[in-house]
N, C-alpha and C positions, 0 to 999 in steps of 0.2 A: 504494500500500500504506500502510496503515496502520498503526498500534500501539497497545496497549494492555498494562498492566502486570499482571503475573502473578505474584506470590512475588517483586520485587522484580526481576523480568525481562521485557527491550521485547520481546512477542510480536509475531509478524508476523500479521495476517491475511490469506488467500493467496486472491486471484483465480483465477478459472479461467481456465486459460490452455489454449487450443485444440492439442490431440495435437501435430500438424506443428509449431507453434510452440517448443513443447517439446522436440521433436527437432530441431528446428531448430538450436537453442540448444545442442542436447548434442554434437551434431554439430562445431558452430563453436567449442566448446569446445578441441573434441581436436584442432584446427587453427587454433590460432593464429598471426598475425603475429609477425615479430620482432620489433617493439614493442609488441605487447599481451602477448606471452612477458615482456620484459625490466619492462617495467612489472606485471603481474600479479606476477613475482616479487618485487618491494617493496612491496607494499599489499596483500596477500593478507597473512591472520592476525592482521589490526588492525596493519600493518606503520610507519602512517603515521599516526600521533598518535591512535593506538584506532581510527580509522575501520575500520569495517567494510563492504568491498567485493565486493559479487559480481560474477561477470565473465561476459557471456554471458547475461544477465539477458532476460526476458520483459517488458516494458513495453505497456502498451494498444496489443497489437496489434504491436508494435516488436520485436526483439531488441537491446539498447543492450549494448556493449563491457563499460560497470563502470559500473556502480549501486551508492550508498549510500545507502541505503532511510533509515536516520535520520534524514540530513539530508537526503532528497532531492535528489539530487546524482548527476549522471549525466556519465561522462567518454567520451569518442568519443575514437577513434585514427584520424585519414582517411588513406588514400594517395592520389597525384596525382589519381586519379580522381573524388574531391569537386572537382576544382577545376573540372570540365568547369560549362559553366551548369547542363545540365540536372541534376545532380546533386547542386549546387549548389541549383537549387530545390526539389528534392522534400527533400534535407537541411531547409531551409527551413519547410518544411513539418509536417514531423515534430517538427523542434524548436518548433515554434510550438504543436502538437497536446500535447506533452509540458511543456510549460510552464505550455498553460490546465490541468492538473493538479496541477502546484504542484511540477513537476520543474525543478532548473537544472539547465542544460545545458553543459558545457566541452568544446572542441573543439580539439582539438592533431594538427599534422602528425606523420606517421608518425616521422619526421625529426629533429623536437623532441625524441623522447623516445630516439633510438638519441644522438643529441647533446649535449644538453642537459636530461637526467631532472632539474637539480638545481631548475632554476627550472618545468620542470613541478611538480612537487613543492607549491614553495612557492605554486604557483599555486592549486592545488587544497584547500592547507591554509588558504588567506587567504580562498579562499570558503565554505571549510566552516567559516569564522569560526572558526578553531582559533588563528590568530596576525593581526597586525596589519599592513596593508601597509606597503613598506617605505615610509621618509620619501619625497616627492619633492625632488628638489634646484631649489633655487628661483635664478632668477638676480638678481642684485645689481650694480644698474647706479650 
């Protein structure tokens, strides 16, 4: 998706996106995870430094978790089940297909975000270039 400016506002221009994909989407909406619940509730309504997130989003062909169309920014919640190989490759795959697009792709265990949403967080805001990472601590022999 693209955009273009309109009265001083980022227009979206909208792909056609195939019926079933659509329901697809509206579907997996209304049944979300415990961690696409718990994180949807902090980033929805520009929750997370303006970023504006949609969840359940339609992507070439794809339905991806949470998409930020501005920045191009697509964040995945996996359960154990990415971790199988085969799921693991066609994941793989997808992010590879979504990339030659000019999509980034962040990928967080289910786990991370029922645990630890502080550094998911800051994770997603350091690549949406919204803050700076933090220092690395260097050692000093």
């Amino acid at each position: 998706m693209s955009g273009r400016t309109e009265g001083g506002r980022l227009a979206m221009t909208h792909h056609l996106v195939p019926a079933a994909n659509r329901g697809n989407a509206r579907k997996m909406r209304k049944q979300m995870t415990d961690a696409e619940l718990k994180l949807w509730n902090e980033i929805h309504a520009h929750r997370l430094m303006g970023l504006s997130f949609r969840r359940q989003m339609p992507v070439a062909g794809y339905i991806v978790d949470f998409a930020c169309p501005a920045s191009k920014l697509i964040v995945e919640l996996d359960g154990s089940q990415h971790a199988s190989p085969e799921v693991a490759a066609a994941d793989a795959v997808r992010d590879a297909k979504l990339e030659a697009l000019g999509w980034t792709i962040l990928r967080f265990w289910n786990d991370d975000v029922i645990r630890d949403i502080d550094n998911v967080y800051q994770h997603i805001v350091i690549v949406a270039g919204l803050a700076a990472a933090p220092p690395t601590e260097e050692l000093v022999i």
